[in-house]
C-alpha positions in Angstrom: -17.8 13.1 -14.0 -16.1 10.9 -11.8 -17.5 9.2 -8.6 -16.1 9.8 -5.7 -13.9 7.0 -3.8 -16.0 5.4 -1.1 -13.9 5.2 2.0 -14.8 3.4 5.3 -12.4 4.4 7.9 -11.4 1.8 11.1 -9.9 3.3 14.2 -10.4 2.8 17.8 -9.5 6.2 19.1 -12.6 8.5 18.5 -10.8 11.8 17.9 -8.5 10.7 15.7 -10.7 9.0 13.6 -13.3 12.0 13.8 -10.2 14.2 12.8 -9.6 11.7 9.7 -13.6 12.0 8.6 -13.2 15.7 8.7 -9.9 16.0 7.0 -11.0 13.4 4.0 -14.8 14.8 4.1 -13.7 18.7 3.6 -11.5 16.8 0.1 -13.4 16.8 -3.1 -13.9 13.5 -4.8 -13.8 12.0 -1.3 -17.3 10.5 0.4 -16.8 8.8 3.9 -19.4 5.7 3.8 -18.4 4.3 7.6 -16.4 5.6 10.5 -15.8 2.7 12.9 -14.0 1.5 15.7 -13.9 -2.2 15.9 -14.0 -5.3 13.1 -17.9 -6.1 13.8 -19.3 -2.8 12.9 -16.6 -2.6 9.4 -18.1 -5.5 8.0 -21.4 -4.7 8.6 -20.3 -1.7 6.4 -18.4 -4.1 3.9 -21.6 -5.9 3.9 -23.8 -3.0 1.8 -20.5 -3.2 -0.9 -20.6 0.4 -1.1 -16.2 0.9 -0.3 -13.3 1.4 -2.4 -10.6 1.6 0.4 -10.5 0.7 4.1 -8.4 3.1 5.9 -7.6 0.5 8.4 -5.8 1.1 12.0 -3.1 -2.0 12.7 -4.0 -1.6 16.4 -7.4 -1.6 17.5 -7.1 -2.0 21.5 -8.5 -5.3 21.9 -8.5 -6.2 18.3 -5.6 -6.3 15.4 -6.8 -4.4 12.2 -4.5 -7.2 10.2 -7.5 -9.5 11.3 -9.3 -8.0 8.8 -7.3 -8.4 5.8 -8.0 -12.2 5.2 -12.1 -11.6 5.6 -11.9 -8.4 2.8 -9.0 -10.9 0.5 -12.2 -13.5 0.6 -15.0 -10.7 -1.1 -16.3 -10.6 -4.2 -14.9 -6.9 -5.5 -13.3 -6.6 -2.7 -11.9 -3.1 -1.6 -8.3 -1.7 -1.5 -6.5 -1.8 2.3 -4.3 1.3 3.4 -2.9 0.2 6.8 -2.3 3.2 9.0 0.2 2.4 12.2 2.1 4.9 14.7 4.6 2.6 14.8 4.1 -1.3 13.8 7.5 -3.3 13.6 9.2 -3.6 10.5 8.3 -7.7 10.4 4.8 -6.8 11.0 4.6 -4.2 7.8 5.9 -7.1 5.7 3.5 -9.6 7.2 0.8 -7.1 6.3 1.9 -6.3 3.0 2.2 -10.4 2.0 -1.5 -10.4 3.5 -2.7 -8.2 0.8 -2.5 -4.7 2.6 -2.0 -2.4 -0.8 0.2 -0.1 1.8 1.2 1.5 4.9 0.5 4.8 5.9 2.3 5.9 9.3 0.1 8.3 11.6 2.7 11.1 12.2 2.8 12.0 8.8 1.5 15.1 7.2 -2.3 15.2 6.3 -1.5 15.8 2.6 0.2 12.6 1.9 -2.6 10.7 3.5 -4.8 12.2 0.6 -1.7 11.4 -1.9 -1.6 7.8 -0.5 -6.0 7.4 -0.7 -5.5 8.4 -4.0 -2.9 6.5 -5.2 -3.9 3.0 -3.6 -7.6 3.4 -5.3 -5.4 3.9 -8.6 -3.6 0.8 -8.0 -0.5 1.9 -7.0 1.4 0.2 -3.7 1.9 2.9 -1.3 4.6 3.1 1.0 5.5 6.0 3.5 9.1 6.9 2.5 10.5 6.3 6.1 9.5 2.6 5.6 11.1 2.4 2.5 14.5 4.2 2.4 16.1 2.7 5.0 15.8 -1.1 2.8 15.1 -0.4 -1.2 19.0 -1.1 -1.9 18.6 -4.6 0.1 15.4 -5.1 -1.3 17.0 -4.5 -5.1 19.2 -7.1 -4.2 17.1 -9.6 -2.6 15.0 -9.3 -6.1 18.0 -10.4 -8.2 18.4 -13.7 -6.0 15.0 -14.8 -6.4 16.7 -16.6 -9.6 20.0 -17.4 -10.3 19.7 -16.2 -13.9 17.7 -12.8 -12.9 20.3 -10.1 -13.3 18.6 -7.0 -13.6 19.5 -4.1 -15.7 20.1 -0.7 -15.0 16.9 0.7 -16.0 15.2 -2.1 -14.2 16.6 -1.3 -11.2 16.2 2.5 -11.5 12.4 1.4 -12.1 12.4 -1.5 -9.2 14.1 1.6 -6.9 10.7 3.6 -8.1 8.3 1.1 -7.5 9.3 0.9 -3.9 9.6 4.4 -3.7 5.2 4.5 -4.1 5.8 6.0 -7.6 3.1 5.7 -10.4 3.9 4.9 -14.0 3.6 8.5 -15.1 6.0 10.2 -12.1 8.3 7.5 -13.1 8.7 7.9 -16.7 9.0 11.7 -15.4 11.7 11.3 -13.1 13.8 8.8 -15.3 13.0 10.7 -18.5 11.3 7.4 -20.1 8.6 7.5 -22.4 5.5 5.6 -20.4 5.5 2.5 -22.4 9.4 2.2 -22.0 8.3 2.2 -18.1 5.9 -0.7 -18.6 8.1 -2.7 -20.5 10.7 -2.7 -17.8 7.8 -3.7 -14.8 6.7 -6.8 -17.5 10.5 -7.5 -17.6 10.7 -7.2 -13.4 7.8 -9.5 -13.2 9.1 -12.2 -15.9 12.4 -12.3 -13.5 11.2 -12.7 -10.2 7.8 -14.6 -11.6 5.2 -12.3 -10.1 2.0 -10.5 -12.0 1.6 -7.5 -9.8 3.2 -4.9 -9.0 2.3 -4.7 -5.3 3.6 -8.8 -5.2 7.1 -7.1 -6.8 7.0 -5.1 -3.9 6.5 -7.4 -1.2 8.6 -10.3 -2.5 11.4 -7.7 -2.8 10.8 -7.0 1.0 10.4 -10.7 2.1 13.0 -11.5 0.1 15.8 -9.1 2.7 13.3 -9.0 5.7 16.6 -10.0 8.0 18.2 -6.6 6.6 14.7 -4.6 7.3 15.0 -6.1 10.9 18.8 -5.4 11.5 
């Protein structure tokens, strides 16, 4: 049997964070280890090393969630980020992305997809809420195949790049483009070769920093 993911959730507005402990609680596979408002009390929490993924609020009243990012990056073991923002600017998603924020979950959205984007962060996956994405993938494709002269990129590897940035895991890719899984992997090694990154959640933000003027315009 598999343990449950350890979550500590960060959020300076009581109810809403009491509505998030309730709605992840009542999930199975789920186990909420800390429900806190400001930085001093989540590391006191990070302390015990008991988490697998911060649910971490970008604005904290007096405080900035990101400030949190560099302490976690410094850990031993150290936990997977999901920012959640109601509305962050489109520079400031990148900035928390290069950080090491594994994604960005807006507030508005349906309580579903906040358990689709726990679950795919823990599994590694860079999540993305699809209004963040859309409205830049095709500048972000491009800004990819400019990190090096030489680094045109096929049609497959864009259809996977296009994926990637669309929160997709391995499996729901090879579904949607009808690839075999290993075909899908071979494609991300080819993506990382190109554009000289190891991760896929460094593919993702290089390919944003790489057009952050179009995300802004």
């Amino acid at each position: 049997m598999m343990a449950d993911i350890r979550l500590l959730l960060i959020d300076d507005h009581t109810l809403f964070r009491e509505g998030l402990r309730r709605l992840l609680a009542a999930e199975t596979g789920f186990q909420i280890v800390g429900s806190c408002g400001q930085l001093a009390d989540a590391l006191a929490v990070l302390d015990q090393g008991q988490v697998d993924l911060v649910l971490l609020d970008y604005d904290l009243g007096a405080e900035q969630g990101s400030g949190l990012l560099d302490e976690i990056k410094h850990r031993a073991g150290p936990p997977k980020v999901l920012m959640v923002t109601a509305g962050a600017t489109s520079a400031c998603m990148v900035t928390l992305l290069q950080r090491g924020a594994s994604g960005i979950f807006l507030k508005h959205s349906p309580p579903a997809r906040l358990v689709e984007a726990v679950g795919s962060v823990v599994a590694g996956e860079m999540w993305l809420d699809p209004q963040i994405v859309v409205p830049v993938i095709d500048s972000a494709i491009r800004g990819v195949e400019r990190v090096h002269n030489d680094a045109s990129l096929s049609a497959r590897e864009k259809a996977v790049l296009n994926a990637v940035l669309d929160g997709a895991s391995n499996k729901k890719i090879a579904a949607t483009l009808h690839l075999s899984e290993s075909s899908v992997k071979a494609a991300l090694q080819r993506l990382f070769d190109k554009t000289g990154v190891r991760t896929r959640s460094q593919l993702v933000w290089l390919a944003l920093e790489k057009h952050s003027q179009d995300w802004l315009g």
